[in-house]
Backbone bond lengths (Angstrom), bond angles and torsions (degrees), N, CA, C in turn:
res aa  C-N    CA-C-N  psi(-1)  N-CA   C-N-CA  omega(-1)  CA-C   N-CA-C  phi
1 X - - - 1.451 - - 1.513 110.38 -
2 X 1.494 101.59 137.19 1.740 100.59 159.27 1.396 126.50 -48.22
3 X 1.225 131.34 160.22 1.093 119.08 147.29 1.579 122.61 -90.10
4 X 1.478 100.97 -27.86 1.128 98.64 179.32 1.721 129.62 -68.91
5 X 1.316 94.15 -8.52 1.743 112.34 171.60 1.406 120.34 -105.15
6 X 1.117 92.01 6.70 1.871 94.31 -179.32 1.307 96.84 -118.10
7 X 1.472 130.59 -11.83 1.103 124.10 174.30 1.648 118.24 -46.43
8 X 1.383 111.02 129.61 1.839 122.45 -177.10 1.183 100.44 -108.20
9 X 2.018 114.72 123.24 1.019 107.10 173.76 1.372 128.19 -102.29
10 X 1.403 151.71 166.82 1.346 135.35 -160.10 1.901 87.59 -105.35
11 X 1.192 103.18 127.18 1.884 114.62 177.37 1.465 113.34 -121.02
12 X 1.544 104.74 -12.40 1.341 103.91 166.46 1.523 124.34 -159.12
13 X 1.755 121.99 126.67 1.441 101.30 -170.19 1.281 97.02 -111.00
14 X 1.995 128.51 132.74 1.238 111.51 171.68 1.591 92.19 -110.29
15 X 1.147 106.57 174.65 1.901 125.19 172.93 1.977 80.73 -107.45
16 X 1.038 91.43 134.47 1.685 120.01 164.93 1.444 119.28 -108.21
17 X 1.342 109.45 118.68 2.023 88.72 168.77 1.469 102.23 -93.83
18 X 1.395 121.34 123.08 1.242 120.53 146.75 1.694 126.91 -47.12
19 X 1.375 83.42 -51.64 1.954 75.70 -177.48 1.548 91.90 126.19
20 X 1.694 141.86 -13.45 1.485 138.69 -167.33 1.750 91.40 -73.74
21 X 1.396 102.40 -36.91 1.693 87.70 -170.15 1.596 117.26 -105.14
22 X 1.092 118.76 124.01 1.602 135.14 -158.29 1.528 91.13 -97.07
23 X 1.556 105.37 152.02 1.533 107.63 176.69 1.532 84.45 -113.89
24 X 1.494 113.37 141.59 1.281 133.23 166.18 1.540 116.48 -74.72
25 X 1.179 148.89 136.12 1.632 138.16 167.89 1.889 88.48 -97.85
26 X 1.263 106.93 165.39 1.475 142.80 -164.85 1.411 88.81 -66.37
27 X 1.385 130.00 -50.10 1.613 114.48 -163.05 1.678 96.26 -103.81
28 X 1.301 123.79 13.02 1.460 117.59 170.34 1.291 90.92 -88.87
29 X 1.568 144.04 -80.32 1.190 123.60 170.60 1.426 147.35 6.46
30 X 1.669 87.02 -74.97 1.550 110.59 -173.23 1.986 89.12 -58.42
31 X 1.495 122.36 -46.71 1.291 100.98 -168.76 1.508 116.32 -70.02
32 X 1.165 111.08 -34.66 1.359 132.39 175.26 2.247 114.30 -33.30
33 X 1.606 87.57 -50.80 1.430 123.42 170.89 1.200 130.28 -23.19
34 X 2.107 76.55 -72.31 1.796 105.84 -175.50 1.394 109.40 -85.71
35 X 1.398 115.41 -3.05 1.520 109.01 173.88 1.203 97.37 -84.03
36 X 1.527 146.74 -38.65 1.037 139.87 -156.33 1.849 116.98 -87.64
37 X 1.229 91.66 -15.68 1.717 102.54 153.90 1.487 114.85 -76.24
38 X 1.400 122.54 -39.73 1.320 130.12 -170.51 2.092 113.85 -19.25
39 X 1.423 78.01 -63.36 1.997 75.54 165.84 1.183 102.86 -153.44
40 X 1.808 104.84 -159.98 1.386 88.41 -150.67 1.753 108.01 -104.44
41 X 1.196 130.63 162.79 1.291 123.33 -164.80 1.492 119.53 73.16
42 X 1.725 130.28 25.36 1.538 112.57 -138.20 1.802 77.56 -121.15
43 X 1.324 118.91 -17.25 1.791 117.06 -178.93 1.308 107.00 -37.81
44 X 1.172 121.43 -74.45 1.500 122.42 -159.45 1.200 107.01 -57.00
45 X 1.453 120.98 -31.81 1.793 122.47 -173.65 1.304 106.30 -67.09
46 X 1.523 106.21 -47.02 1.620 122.91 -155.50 2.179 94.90 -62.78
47 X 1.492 85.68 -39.89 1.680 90.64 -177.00 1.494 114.43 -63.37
48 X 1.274 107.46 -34.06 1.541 113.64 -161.11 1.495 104.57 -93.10
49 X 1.674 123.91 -5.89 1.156 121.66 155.29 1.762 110.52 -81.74
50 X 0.777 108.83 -44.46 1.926 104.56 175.40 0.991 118.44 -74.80
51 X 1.231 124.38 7.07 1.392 120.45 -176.34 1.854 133.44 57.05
52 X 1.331 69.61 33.99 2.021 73.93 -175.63 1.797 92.75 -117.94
53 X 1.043 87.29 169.37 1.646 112.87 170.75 1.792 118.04 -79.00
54 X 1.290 106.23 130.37 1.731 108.38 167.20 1.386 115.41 -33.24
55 X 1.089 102.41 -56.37 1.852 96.42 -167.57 1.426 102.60 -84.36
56 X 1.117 134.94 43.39 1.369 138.76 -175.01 1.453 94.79 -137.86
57 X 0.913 107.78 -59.11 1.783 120.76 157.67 1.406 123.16 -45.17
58 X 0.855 121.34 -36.25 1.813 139.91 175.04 1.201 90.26 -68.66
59 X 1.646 128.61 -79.14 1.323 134.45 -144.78 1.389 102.82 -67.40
60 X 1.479 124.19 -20.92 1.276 136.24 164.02 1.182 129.13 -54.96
61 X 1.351 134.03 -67.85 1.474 161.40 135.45 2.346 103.32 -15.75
62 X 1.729 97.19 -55.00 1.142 91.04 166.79 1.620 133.62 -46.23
63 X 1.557 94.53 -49.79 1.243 109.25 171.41 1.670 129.83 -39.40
64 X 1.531 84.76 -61.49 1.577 96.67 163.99 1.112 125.94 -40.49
65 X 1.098 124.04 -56.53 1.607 133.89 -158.27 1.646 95.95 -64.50
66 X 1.385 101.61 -52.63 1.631 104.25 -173.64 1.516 113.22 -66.41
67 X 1.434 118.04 -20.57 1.258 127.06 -176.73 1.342 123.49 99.86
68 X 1.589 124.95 -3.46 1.449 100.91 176.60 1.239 116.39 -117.62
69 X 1.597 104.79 54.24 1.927 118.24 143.85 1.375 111.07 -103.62
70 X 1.218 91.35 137.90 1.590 110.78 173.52 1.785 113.20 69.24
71 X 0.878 102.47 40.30 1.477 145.85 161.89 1.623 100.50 -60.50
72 X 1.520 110.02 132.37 1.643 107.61 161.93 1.544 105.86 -80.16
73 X 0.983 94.75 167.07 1.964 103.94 168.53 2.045 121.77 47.33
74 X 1.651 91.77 16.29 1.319 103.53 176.13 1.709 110.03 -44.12
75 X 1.056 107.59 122.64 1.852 90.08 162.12 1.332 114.83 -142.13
76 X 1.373 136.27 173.42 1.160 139.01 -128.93 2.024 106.83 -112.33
77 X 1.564 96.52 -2.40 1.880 114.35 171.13 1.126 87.98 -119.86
78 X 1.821 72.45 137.08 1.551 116.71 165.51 1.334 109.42 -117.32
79 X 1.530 117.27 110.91 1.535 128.76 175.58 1.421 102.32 -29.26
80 X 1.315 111.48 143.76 1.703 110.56 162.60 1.807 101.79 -112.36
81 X 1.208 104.86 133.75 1.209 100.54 167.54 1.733 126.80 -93.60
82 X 1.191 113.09 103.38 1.853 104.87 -163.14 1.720 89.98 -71.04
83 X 1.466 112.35 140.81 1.296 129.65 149.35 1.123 135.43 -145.80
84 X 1.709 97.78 137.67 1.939 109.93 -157.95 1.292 116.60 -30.46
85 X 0.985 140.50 129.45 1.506 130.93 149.87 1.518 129.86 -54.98
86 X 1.997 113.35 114.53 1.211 79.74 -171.73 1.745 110.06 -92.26
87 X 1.234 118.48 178.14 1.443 115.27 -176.09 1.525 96.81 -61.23
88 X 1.294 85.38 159.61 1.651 110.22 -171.90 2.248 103.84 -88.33
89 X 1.261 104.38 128.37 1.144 100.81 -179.61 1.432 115.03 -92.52
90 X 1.686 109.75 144.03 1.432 109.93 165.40 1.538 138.37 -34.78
91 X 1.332 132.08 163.12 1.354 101.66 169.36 1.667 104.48 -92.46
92 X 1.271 111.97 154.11 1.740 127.21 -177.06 1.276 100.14 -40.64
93 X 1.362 111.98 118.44 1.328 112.94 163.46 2.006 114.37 -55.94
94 X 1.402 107.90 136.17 1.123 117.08 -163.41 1.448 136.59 34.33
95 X 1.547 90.36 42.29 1.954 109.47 166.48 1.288 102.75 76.93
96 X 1.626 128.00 36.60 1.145 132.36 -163.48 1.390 124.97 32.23
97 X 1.076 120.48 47.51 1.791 134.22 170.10 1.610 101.82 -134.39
98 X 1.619 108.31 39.23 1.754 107.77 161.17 1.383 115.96 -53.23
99 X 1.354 119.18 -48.47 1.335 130.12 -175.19 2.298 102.59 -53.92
100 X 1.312 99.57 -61.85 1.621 79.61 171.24 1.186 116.94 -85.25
101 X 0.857 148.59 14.26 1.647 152.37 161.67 1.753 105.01 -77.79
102 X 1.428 113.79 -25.55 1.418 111.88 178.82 1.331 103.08 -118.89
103 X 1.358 134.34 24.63 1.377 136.71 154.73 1.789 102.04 -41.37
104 X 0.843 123.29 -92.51 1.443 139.63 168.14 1.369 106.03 17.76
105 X 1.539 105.65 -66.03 2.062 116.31 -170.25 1.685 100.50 -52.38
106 X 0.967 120.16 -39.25 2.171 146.40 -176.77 1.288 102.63 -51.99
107 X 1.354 119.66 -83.99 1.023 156.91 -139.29 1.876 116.92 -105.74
108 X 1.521 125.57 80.43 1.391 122.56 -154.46 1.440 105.91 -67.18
109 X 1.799 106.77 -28.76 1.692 98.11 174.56 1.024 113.74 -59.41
110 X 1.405 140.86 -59.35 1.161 122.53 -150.06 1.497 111.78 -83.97
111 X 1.002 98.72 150.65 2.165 115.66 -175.78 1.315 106.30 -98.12
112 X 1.521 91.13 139.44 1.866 117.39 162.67 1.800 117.43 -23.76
113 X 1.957 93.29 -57.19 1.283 77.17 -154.14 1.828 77.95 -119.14
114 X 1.439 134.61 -157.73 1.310 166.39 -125.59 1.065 111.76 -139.14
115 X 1.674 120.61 -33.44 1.081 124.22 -149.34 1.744 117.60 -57.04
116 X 1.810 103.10 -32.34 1.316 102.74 -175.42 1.281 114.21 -55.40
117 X 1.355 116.71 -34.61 1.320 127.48 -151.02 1.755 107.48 -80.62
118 X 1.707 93.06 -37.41 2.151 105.56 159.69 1.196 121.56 -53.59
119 X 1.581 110.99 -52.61 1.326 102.47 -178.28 1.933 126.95 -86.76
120 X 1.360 85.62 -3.06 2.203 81.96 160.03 1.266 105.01 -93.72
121 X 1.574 140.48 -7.84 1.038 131.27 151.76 1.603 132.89 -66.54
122 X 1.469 108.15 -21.14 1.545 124.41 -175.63 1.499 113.05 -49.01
123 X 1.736 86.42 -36.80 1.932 101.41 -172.77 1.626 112.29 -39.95
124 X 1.577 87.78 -55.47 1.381 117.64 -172.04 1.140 128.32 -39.34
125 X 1.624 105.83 -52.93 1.532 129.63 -140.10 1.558 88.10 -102.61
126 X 1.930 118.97 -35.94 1.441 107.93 -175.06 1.655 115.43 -72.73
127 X 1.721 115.96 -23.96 1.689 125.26 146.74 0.690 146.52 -93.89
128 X 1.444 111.13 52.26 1.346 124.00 -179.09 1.391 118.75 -78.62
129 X 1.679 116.56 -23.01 1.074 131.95 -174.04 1.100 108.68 -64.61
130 X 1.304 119.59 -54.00 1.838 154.94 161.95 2.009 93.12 -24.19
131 X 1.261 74.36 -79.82 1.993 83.60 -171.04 1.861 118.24 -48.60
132 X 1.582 112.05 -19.93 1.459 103.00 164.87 1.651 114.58 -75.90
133 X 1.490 126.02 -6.22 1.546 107.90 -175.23 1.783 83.77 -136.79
134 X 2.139 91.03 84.43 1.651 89.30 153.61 1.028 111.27 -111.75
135 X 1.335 133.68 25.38 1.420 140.03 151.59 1.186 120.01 101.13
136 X 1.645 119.16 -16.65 1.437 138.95 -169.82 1.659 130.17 -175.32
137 X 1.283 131.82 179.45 1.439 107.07 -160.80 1.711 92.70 -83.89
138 X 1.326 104.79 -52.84 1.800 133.31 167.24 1.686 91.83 -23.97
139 X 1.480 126.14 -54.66 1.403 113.82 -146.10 1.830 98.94 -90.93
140 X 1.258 91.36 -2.19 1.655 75.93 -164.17 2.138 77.19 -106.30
141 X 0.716 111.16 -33.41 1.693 101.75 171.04 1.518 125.96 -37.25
142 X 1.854 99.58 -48.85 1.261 127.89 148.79 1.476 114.80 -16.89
143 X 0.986 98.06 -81.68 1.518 126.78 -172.81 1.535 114.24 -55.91
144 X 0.992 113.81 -48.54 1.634 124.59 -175.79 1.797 89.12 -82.49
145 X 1.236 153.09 28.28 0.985 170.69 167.35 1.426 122.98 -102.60
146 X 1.417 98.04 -55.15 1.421 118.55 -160.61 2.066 88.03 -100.11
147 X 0.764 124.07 -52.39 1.305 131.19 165.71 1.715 108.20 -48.48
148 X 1.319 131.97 -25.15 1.486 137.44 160.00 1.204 116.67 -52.97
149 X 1.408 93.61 -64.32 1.929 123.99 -162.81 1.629 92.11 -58.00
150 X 1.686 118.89 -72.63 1.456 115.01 -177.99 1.539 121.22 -47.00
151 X 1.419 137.38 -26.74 0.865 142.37 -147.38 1.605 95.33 -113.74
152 X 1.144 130.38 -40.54 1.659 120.16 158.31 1.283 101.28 -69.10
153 X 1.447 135.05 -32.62 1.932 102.37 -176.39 1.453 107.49 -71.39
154 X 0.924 113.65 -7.42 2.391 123.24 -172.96 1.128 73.85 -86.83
155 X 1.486 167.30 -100.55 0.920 153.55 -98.03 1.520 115.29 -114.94
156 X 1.349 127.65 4.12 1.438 141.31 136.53 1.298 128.22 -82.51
157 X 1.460 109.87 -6.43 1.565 117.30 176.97 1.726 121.78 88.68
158 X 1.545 103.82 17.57 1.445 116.49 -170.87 1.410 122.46 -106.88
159 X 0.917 120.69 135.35 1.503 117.22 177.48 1.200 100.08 -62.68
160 X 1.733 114.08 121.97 1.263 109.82 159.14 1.461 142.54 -64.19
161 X 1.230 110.32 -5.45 1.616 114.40 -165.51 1.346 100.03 -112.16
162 X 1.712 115.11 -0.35 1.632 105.45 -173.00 1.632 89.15 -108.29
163 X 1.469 118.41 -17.95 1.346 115.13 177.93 1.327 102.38 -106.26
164 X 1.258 128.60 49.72 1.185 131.32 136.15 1.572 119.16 -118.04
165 X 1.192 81.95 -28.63 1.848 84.52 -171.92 1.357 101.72 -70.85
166 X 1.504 119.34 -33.46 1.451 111.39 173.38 1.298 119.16 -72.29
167 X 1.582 134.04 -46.11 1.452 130.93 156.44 1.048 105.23 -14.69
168 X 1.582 110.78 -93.73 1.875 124.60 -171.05 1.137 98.01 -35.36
169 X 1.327 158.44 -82.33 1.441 156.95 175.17 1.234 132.42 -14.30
170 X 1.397 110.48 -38.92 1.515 115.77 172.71 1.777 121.97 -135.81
171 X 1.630 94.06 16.61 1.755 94.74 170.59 1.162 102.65 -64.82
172 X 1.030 131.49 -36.29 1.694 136.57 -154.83 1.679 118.49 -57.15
173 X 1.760 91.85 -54.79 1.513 97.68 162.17 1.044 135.44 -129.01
174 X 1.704 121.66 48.88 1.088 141.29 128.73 1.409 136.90 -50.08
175 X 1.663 117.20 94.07 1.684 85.80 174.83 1.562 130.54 -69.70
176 X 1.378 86.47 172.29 1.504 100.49 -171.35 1.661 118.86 -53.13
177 X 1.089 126.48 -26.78 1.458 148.84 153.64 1.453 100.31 -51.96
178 X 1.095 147.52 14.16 1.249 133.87 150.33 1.418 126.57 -150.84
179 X 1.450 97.37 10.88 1.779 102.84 170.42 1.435 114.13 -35.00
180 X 1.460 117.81 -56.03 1.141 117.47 -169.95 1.861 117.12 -46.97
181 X 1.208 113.03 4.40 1.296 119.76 -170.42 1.891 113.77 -93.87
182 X 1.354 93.28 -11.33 1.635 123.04 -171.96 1.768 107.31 -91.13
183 X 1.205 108.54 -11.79 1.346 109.40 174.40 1.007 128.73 -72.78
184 X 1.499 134.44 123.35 1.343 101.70 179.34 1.584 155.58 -99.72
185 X 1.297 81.68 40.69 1.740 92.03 162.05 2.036 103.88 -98.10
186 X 1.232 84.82 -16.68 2.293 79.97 173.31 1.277 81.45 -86.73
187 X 1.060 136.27 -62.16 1.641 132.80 -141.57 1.433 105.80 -57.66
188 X 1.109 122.65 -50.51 1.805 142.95 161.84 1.372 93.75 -35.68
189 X 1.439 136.37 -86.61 1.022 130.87 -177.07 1.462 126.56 -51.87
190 X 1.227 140.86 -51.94 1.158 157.25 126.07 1.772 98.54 8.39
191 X 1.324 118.38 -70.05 1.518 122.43 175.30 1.504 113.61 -44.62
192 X 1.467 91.91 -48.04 1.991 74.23 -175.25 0.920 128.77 -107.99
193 X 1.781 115.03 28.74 1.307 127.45 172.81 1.819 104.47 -74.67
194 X 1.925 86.60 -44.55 1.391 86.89 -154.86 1.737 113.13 -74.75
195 X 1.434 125.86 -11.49 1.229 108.74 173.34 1.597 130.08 -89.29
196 X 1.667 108.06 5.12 0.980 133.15 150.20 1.660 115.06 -61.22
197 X 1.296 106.65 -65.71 1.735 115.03 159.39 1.652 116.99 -21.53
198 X 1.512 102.16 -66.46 1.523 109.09 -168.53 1.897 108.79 -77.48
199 X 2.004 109.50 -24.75 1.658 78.31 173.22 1.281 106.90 -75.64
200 X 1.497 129.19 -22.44 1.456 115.14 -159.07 1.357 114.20 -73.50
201 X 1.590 131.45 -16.29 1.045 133.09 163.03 1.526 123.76 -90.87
């Protein structure tokens, strides 16, 4: 056989009531209900004499409690309320943190990209090998010290090795009342006061 000739087409769909599903009225329920309070354990019986299902019975009983069984003027619509759709919004440009994402245009210090911040790390990352054998907990403390000190004078604009050699040189007899002069963002400044100092005299 074809299929294409045996094909059956559907020309008519009716809904049939058999008769398996019973419509309940508002005070068949409600009596239905109060029998099933009657005593205790009596739900499942009360159901299995009417022929309904537990959870049909539940949702029933629920009703009750909340109050809207056995209700006058119950009816079987529920208003729909249509409401406009509003348009659907984009997602936030840049995960909704536009505002710091455009810090940058504001603000002349800060940079586009990161990169500065990668490459004073490069130092690091290419001795790293270096930095597992500092010989001790003290020595590698050391180190992550001395790796501080150089890495704020790069980032004040100072030669590190000329602002150290001058530190070491004159911490000694400096008082303590003027350490802060050894830093080097004073020390930077401090420098170009003084050759101003020496032409003017």
């Amino acid at each position: 056989m074809d299929i294409a000739t045996d094909c059956r087409q559907v020309t008519r769909l009716e809904i049939v009531d058999t008769g398996r599903r019973r419509r309940w009225s508002e005070e068949a329920k409600l009596r239905i209900v109060e029998e099933s309070y009657s005593a205790p354990r009596q739900a499942s019986a009360t159901a299995r004499r009417h022929g309904i299902s537990n959870p049909l019975l539940f949702a029933w009983r629920k009703a009750h409690r909340e109050g809207r069984l056995g209700e006058s003027g119950v009816c079987d619509f529920v208003p729909a309320v249509i409401v406009a759709e509003q348009p659907k919004k984009g997602p936030e440009p840049a995960g909704g943190r536009w505002a710091d994402f455009t810090r940058f245009s504001d603000d002349g210090r800060i940079c586009l990209s990161n990169n500065a911040a990668e490459r004073a790390l490069r130092g690091i990352a290419l001795g790293k090998r270096n930095w597992i054998f500092a010989g001790s907990q003290r020595g590698a403390e050391r180190a992550a010290v001395m790796l501080t000190l150089i890495t704020t004078a790069r980032l004040n604009d100072v030669d590190p090795k000329a602002w150290l050699a001058d530190v070491l040189g004159r911490i000694a007899d400096l008082p303590t009342s003027r350490l802060h002069e050894l830093l080097p963002w004073q020390w930077k400044r401090l420098r170009e006061v003084e050759p101003e100092d020496q032409q003017a005299a």
